[in-house]
C-alpha positions in Angstrom: 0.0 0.0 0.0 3.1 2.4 0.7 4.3 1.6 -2.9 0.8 2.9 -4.8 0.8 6.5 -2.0 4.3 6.7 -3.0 3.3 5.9 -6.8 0.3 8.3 -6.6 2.5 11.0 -5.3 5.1 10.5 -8.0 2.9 10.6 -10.8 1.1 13.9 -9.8 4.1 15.5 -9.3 5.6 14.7 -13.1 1.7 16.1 -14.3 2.4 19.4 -12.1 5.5 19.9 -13.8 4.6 19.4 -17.3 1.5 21.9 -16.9 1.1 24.9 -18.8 -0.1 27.0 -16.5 -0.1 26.7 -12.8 -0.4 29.2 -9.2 0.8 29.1 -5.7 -1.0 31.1 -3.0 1.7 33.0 -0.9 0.5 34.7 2.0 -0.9 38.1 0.5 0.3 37.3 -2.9 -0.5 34.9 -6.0 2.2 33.7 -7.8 1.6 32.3 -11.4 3.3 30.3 -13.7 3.5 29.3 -17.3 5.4 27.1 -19.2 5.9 28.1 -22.5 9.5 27.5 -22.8 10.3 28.9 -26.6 8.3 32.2 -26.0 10.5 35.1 -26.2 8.3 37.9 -24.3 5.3 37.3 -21.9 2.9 39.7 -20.6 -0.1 38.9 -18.2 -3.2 41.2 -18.6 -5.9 41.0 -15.8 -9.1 42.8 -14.7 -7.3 43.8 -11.5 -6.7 47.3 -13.0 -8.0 46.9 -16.4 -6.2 44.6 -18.7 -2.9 46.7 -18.4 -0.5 43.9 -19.9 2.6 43.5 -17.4 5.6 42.0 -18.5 6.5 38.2 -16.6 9.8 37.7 -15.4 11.7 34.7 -17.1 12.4 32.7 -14.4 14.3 28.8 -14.0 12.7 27.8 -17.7 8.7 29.7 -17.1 7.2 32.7 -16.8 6.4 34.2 -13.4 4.2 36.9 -12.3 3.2 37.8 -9.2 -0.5 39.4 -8.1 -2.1 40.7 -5.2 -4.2 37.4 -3.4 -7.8 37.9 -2.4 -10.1 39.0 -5.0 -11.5 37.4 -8.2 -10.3 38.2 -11.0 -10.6 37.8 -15.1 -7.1 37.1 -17.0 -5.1 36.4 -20.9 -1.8 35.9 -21.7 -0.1 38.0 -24.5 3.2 35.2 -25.8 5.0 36.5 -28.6 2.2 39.4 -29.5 -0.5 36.7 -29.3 -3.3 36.6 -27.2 -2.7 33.3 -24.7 -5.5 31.6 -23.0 -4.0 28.7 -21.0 -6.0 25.6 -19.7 -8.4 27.0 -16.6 -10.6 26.0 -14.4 -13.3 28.6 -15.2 -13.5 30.8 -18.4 -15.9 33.6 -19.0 -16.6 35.3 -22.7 -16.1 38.9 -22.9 -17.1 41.8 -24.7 -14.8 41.1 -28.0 -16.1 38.0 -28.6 -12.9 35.9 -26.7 -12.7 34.1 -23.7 -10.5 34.8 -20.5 -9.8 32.6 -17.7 -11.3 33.9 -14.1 -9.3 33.3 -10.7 -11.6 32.6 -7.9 -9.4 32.8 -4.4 -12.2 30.2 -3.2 -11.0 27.7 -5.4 -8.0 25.5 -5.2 -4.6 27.1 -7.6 -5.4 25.1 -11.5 
């Protein structure tokens, strides 16, 4: 039975690291990652004060941006001057016929 937890465990981690796009919740702070490994420029635009693109840092192989923790919140990716929508949870449409993905704080990080 140790042998299968240990399995289990094993195999989850591998997935986690092969995702696209994943979070961490740090104290007052959200922490997200993307793994798009050939991308030379990232930005992450949010609803958090109004879809202003900020750059991501590129960080041990993916892309890292940091956010305030707390509120919900609607979100793209721009990679390489293209609009980015990774794998989510929960997506919403908006206004110019697109989708964005929405961070809920309730909710457990991708």
């Amino acid at each position: 039975m140790k042998c299968l937890g240990l399995f289990v465990v094993t195999v989850m981690t591998l997935l986690a690291g092969c995702a696209t796009h994943y979070c961490k919740q740090e104290r007052d702070t959200l922490v997200l990652y993307l793994n798009k490994p050939g991308a030379q420029q990232v930005f992450l635009a949010s609803s958090l004060d109004g879809f202003e693109p900020h750059q991501a840092r590129h960080l041990d192989g993916r892309w890292v941006v940091v956010l305030p923790s707390g509120d919900q919140f609607r979100y793209y990716y721009v990679v390489d001057d293209k609009i980015f929508l990774p794998p989510c949870k929960i997506r919403e449409s908006d206004d110019f016929g697109s989708e964005n993905c929405v961070f809920d704080p309730q909710l457990p990080c991708f």
